[in-house]
C-alpha positions in Angstrom: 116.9 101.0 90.2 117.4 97.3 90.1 115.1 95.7 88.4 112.3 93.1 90.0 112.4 94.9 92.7 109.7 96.6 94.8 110.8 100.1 94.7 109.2 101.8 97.8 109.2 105.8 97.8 108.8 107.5 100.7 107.6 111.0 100.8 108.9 113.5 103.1 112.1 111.3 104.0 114.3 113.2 105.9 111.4 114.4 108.8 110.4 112.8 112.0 108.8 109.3 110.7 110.9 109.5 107.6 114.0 109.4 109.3 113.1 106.6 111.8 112.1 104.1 108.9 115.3 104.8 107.5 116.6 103.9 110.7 115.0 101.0 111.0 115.2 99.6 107.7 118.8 99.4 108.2 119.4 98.5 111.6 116.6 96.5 112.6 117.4 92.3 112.7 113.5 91.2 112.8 112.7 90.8 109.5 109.2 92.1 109.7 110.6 95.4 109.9 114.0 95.2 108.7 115.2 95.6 105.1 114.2 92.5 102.9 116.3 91.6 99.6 113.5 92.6 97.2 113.5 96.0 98.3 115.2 99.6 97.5 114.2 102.5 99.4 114.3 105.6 98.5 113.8 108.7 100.8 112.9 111.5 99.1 112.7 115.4 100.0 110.9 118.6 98.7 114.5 119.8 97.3 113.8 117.0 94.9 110.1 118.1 94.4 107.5 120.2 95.1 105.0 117.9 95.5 102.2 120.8 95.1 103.1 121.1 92.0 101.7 118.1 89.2 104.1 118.5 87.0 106.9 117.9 89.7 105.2 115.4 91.3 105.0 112.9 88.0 108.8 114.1 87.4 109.8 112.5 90.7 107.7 109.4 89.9 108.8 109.0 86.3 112.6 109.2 87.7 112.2 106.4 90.3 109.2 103.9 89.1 108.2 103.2 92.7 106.3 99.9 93.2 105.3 100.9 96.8 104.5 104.4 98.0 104.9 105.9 102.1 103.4 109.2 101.7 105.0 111.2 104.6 105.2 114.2 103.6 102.8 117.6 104.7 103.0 121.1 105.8 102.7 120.4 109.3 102.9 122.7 112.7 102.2 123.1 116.2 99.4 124.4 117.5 99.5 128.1 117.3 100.7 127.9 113.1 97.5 125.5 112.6 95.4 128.7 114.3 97.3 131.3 112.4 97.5 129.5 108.6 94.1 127.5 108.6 94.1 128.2 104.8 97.4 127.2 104.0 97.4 124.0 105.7 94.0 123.3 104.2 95.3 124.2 100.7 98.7 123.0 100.4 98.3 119.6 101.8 94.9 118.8 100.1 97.1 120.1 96.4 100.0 117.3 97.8 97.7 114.4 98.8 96.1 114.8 95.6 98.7 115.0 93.0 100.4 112.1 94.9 97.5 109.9 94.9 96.6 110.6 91.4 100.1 110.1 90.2 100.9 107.1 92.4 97.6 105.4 90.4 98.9 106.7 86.8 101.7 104.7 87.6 100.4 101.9 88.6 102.0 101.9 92.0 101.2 98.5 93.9 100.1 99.8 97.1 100.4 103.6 99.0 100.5 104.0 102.8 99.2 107.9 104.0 100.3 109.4 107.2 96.9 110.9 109.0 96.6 112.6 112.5 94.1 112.1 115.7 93.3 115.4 114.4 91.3 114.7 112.1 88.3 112.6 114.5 85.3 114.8 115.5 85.8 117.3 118.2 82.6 116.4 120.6 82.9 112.7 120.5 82.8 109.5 122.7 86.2 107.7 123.7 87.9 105.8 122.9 87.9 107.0 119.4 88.3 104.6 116.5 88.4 104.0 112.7 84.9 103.9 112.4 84.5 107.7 114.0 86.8 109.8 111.6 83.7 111.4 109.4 81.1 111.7 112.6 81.4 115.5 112.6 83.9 118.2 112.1 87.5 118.2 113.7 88.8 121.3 116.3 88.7 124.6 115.3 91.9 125.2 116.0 93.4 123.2 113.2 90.3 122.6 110.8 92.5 123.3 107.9 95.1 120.5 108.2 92.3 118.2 109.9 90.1 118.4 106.4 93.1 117.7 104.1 93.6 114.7 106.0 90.5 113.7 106.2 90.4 113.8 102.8 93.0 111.1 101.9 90.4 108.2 103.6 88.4 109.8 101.0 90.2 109.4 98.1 91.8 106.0 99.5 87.6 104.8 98.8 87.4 106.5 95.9 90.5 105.2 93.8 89.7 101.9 95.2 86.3 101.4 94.3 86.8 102.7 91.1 90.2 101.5 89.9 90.9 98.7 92.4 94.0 100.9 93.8 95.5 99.4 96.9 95.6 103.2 98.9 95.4 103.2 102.3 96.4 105.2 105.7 97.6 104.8 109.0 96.3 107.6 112.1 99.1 108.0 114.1 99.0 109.5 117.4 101.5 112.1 118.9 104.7 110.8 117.7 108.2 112.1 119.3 112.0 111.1 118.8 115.0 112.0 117.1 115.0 114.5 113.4 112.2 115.9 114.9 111.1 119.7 114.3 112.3 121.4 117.5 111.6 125.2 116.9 110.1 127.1 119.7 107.3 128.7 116.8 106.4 126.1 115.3 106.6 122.5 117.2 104.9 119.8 118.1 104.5 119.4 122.5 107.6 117.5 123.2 110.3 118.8 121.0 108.9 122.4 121.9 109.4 121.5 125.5 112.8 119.5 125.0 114.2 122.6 123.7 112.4 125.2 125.9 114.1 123.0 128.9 117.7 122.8 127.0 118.1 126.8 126.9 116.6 127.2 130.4 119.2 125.4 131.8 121.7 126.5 129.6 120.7 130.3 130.4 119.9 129.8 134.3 116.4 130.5 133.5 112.4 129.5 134.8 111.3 126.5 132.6 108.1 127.5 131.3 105.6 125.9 129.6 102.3 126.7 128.1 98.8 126.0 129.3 97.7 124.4 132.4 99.3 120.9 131.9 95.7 119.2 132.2 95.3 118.3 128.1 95.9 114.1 127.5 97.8 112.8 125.0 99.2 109.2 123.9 102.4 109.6 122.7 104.5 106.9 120.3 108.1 107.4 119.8 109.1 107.4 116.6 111.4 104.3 115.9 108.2 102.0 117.3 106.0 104.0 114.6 108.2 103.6 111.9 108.0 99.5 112.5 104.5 99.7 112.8 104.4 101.6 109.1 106.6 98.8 107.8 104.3 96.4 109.0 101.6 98.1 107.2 103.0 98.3 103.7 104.1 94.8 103.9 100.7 93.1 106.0 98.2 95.0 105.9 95.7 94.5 103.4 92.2 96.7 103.9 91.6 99.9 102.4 90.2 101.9 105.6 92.6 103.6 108.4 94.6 101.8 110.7 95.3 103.8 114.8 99.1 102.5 115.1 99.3 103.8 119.0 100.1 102.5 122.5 97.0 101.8 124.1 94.6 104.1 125.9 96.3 102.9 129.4 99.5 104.6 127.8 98.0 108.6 128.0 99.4 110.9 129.5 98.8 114.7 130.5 101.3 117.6 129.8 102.0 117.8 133.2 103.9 114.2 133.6 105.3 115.4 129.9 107.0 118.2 131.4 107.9 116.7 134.7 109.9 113.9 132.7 111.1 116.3 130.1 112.9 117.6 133.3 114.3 114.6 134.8 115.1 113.8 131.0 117.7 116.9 130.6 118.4 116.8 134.2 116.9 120.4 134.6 117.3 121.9 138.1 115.9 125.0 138.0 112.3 126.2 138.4 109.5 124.8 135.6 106.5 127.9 136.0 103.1 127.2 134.0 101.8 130.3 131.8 97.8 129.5 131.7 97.2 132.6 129.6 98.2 130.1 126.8 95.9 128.4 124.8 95.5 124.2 126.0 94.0 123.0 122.3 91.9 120.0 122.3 91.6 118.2 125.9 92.0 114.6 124.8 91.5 112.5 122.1 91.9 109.3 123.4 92.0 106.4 120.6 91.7 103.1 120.9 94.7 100.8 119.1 92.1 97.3 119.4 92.4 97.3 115.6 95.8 97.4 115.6 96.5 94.3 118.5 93.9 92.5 116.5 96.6 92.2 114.0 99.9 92.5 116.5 99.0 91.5 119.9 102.5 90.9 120.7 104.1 94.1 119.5 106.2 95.7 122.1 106.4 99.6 122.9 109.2 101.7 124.0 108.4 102.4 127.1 107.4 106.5 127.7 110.6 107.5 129.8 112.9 105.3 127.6 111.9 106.7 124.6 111.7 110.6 125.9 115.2 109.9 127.6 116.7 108.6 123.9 114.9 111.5 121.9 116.6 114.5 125.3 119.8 112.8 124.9 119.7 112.8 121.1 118.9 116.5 121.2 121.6 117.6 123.3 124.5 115.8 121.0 122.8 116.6 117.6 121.8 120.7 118.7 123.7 122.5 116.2 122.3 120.7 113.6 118.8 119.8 114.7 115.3 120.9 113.1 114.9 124.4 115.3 
């Protein structure tokens, strides 16, 4: 690594949000997002670490000398492996946060960004959430595992703080979509599941069919707008509590309009059939992104049909070697 330089590691490189700050760091003209001449990235994988593991995790550290830390990386899932595997995600991300956390402040990294979730807010709640709500009560049973771990990083974020001064801190994104996502039927998130549950029904000359009843609401942020906003955050944002990078509450949607564009988007002709016997997961969790235009009033989203359009079409000419 060249030397003063800020060296900024990013866990977890190669997934969704990895991916698109790659992308944007070297494509991107504005120079708020953009690559600037003091830094190297470095996007990292668990080939090169398991970050679980302590001994790894300093190994990957004491080989790059990162000044800045994004901390991407997670065992993550869609709904139905959150039910199954409570423990796992509970266990494995809480031993990843940690180690990284710990190591990132024996090494006297400048600053660390952590990815969170809207998962992690109180079930029974008022809305619009916000930052101030995340500890109010517990999160949905039906990911309470991977909501805790989370939660947890806020935690530590205080904790190294007030008792070294380290400069941790975490963004709560909400439901993020576009391209190098995980698109396995199993094991997805709403819209890649969809997007690829549409791609072999029209393929095969089958019913589209889609899980639930289409009522739950989501806000959904495409991927290449997040990974600006993360940028933003290394380089501008300075407090130590959680950040909501989302569009704004006007911006929700249900899983109905989802699917209906998700068909227009693959240009799907065929029949699209609703199985309700299939669980819905949390109804809404609308948060509130006033923090967040406190600081960017002017920043400009990809609008919802743009950005699904980009992420279908994506898909399609990257199948074979898509996440599925």
């Amino acid at each position: 690594m060249l030397m003063n330089k800020d060296v900024i590691l990013v866990t977890g490189g190669t997934g969704l949000v990895g991916s698109a700050i790659k992308h944007v760091i070297e494509t991107c003209n504005d120079p708020r997002f953009g690559r600037q001449e003091r830094e190297e990235w470095v996007f990292v994988t668990s080939s090169e670490a398991d970050l679980r593991d302590l001994a790894q995790t300093r190994a990957l550290f004491e080989h790059y000398q990162p000044t800045h830390v994004i901390h991407l990386a997670a065992l993550v899932g869609g709904l139905f492996r959150n039910m199954k595997y409570q423990a796992d995600f509970l266990r494995d991300n809480m031993l990843i946060n940690e180690n990284v956390l710990h190591t990132a402040h024996a090494y006297k990294v400048k600053k660390v960004v952590s990815c969170l979730s809207t998962c992690i807010f109180p079930d029974k709640s008022t809305y619009p959430i916000d930052e101030t709500m995340v500890h109010n009560g517990p999160p949905h049973d039906s990911n309470f595992g991977y909501a805790y771990a989370k939660r947890m990083i806020d935690v530590m974020n205080r904790a190294y703080s007030q008792q070294y001064g380290c400069h941790f801190t975490s963004v709560i994104p909400t439901n993020i979509f576009g391209p190098h996502d995980n698109f396995n039927l199993e094991d997805s998130h709403v819209i890649p599941g969809l997007l690829h549950k549409c791609y072999l029904a029209k393929k095969y000359g089958k019913e589209f069919v889609v899980s639930g009843s289409g009522t739950p609401l989501r806000q959904f942020i495409f991927s290449y707008d997040l990974a600006k906003l993360f940028i933003w955050t290394l380089r501008e944002y300075d407090d130590i509590d959680p950040i909501i990078l989302s569009v704004g509450e006007e911006d929700e949607v249900n899983i109905k309009h989802v699917a209906e564009e998700i068909v227009k988007a693959m240009d799907f002709q065929g029949s699209c059939v609703w199985d309700k016997t299939k669980a819905d997961g949390q109804y809404k969790k609308t948060a509130s992104n006033s923090k967040l235009r406190r600081f960017l009033p002017d920043f400009k989203f990809t609008p919802f049909h743009e950005a699904l359009s980009f992420t279908a079409k994506w898909f399609v000419e990257n199948y074979d070697k898509a996440r599925k």
